[in-house]
N, C-alpha and C positions, 0 to 999 in steps of 0.2 A: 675231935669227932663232934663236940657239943656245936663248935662253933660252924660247921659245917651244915646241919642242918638251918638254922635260919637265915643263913644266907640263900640258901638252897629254895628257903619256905620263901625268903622275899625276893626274889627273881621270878616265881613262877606266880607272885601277885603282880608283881611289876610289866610282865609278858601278858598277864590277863585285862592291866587296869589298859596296857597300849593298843591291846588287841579292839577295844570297845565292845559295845554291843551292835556293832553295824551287818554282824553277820549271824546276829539271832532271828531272820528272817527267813523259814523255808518255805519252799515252794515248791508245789508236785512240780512245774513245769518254769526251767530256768528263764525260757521267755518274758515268762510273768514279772522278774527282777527287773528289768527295763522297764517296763510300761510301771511298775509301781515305784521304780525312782523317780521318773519322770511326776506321777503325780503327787509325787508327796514332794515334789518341787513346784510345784505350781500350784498348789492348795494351801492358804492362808492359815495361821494359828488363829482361832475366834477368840483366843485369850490375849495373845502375845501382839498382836493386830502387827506386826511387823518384821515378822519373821515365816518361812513355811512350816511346815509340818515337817521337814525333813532336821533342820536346825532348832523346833522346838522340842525343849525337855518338860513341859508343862504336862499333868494328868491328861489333858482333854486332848494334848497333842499325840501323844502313845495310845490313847484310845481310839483317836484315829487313824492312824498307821494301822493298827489291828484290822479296824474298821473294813479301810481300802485292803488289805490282805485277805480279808473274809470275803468279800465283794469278789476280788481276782479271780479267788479260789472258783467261784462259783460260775465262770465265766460272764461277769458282766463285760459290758463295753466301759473305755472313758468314757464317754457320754451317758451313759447310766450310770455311773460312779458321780461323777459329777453333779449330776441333774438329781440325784441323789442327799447327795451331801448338802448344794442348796436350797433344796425345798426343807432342808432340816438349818440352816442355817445361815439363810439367804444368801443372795450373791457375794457378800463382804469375803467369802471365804474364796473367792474368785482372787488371782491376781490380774487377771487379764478378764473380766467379764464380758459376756455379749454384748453384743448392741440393740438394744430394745426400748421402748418407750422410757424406762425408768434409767437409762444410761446415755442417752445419746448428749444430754449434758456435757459426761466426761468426757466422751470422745471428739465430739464436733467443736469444745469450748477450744482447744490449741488449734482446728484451723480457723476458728475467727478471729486468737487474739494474732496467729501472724497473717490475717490478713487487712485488719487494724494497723499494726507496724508497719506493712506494705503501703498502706496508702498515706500514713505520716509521715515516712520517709520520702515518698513521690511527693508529696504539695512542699517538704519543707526542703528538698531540691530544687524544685519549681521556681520555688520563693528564689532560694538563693542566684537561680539563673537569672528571673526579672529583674534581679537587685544590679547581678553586674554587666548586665545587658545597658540599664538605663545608667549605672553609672557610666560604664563607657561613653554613652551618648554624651552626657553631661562633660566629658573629658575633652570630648572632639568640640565638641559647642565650646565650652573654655576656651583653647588652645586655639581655634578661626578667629574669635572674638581678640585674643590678645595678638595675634598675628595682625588684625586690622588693626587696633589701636597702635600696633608701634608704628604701621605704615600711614598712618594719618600723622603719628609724631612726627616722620622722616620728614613726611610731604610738609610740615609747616615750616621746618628749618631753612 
């Protein structure tokens, strides 16, 4: 009977520790669960710089999880959530940021460097065509040129 119990006691930690805390999250309205997965998927750890909010176990990360669950409650919009969270902790907390004077950097920088690679790959095509365009030439000019010389040999014989 001894032995009965802590096995009993350590199954029912074991079933707690698998369960996690992914469902200590209520919500008057189960709507709200989706839209606050989503943003605590797309909302940056300001500690962790590389992970969201949803994957950080950091204080500041659970603080805002709270955060955005308080906001919900209240019926904000994403976009007040958001617009929200970065005037407290500027865009960085963005994974996907706007496009605006202080970003178009990051956005517009990948299509210039492929359109940089585009035009290094057209000129050093190019080249390469020139090259065996004019060798050709050089091949035919060769080959007329030795074709006369044997026929001037033949003629002196």
């Amino acid at each position: 009977m001894m032995l009965r119990l802590p096995i009993g006691l350590a199954l029912v930690l074991a079933a707690t520790v698998l369960l996690g805390s992914e469902n200590l999250v209520q919500f008057s309205d189960e709507s709200l669960r989706i839209r606050y997965q989503a943003l605590i998927t797309e909302l940056r750890c300001p500690k962790c710089q590389n992970q969201n909010l949803a994957d950080s176990n950091s204080p500041i990360s659970q603080d805002l999880r709270e955060e955005v669950q308080r906001m919900l409650e209240q019926q904000m919009t994403d976009v007040e959530i958001k617009y929200h969270l970065t005037s407290r902790y500027s865009e960085f907390i963005l994974y996907r940021p706007d496009v605006n004077k202080t970003t178009y950097l990051l956005w517009g920088s990948p299509v210039v460097i492929l359109l940089i690679g585009l035009i290094v790959a057209l000129r050093l095509n190019r080249r390469n065509t020139v090259q065996v365009v004019s060798s050709g030439k050089t091949q035919i000019d060769n080959e007329s040129r030795l074709a006369e010389l044997l026929e001037s040999g033949e003629d002196e014989k």
